[in-house]
C-alpha positions in Angstrom: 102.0 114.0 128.3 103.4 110.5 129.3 105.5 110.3 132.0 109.6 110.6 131.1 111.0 106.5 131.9 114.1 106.1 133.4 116.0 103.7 131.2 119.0 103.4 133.6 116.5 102.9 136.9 115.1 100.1 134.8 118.4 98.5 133.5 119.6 98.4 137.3 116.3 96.7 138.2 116.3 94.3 136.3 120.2 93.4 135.9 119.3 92.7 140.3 116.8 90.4 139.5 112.7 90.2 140.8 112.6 91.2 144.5 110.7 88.0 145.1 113.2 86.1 143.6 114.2 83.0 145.8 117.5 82.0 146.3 118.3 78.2 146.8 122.1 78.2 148.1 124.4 75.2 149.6 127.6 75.9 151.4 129.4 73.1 151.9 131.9 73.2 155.0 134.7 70.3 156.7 132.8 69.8 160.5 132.9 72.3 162.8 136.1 73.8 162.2 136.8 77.8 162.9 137.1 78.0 159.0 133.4 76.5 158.5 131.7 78.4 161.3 133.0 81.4 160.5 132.0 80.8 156.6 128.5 80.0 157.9 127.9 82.6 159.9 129.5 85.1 157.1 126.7 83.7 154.6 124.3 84.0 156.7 124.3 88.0 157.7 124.9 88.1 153.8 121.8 86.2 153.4 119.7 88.2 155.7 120.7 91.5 155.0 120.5 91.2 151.7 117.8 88.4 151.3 115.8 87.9 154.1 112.7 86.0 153.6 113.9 85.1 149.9 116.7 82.3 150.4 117.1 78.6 151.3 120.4 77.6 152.5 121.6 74.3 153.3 124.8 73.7 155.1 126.5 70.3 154.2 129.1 68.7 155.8 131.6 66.9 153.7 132.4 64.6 156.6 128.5 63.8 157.3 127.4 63.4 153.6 130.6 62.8 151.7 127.8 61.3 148.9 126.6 65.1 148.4 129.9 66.6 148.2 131.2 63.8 145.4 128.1 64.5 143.3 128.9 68.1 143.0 132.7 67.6 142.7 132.6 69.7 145.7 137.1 69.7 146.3 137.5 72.4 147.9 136.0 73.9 151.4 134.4 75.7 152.3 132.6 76.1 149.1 129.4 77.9 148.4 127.5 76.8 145.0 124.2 78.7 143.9 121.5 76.2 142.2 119.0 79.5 141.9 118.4 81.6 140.3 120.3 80.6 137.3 122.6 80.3 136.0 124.2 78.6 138.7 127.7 80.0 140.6 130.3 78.5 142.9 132.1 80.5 145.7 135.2 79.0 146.9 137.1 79.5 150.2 136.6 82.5 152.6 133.5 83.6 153.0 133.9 87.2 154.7 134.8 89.1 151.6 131.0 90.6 151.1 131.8 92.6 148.0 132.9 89.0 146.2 130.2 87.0 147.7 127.6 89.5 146.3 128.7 89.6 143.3 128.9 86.0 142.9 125.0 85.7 143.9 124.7 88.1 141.6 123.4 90.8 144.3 124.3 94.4 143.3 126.8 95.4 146.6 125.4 98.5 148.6 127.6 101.7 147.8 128.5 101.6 151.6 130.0 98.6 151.3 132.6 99.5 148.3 135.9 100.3 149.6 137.1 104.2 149.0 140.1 104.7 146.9 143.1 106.1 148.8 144.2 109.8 148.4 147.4 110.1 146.7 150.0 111.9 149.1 
């Protein structure tokens, strides 16, 4: 007798995407600023809890490579845009939120991470 499939274990799998699925990220940030560092460093515990070994990320500064940030009509920092996988996302402003940048990479965020509901009194 075959072997029951569980159609919800699969949905979820596949709705998260290949495990060996790269990520190709660039966060775009104004110098050195406590804003920019803190948005890099946010990203990247994002990136390697959730993606280690399976991202690229390039941080851009609009001051160094102004050319960059034009062509992606980058007007806002800091600003995070996903080229892949597709289809491609932008993240705008802070950073530190995980739940929102999860689901704007299109990660699935952990159950720990969801906030609980507060009891009525």
């Amino acid at each position: 007798m075959p072997k029951p499939v569980n159609s919800t274990k699969a949905f979820e799998d596949a709705a998260e995407g290949s495990p060996s699925e790269r990520y190709v990220l660039r966060l775009y940030v104004a110098g050195s600023t406590p804003k920019s560092t803190s948005a890099v460093q946010a990203l990247k515990a994002i990136c390697e809890e959730h993606l280690k070994g399976r991202y690229k990320l390039q941080v851009v500064d609009v001051y160094q490579q102004p050319v960059l940030a034009r062509d992606e009509q980058i007007v806002a920092v800091p600003t995070l845009v996903k080229h892949l996988p597709l289809p491609m996302r932008r993240i705008l402003g802070d950073l530190s939120n995980k739940q929102r940048v999860l689901l704007g990479l299109d990660l699935k965020p952990d159950r720990h991470d969801k906030k609980r509901p507060k009891k009525k009194a």
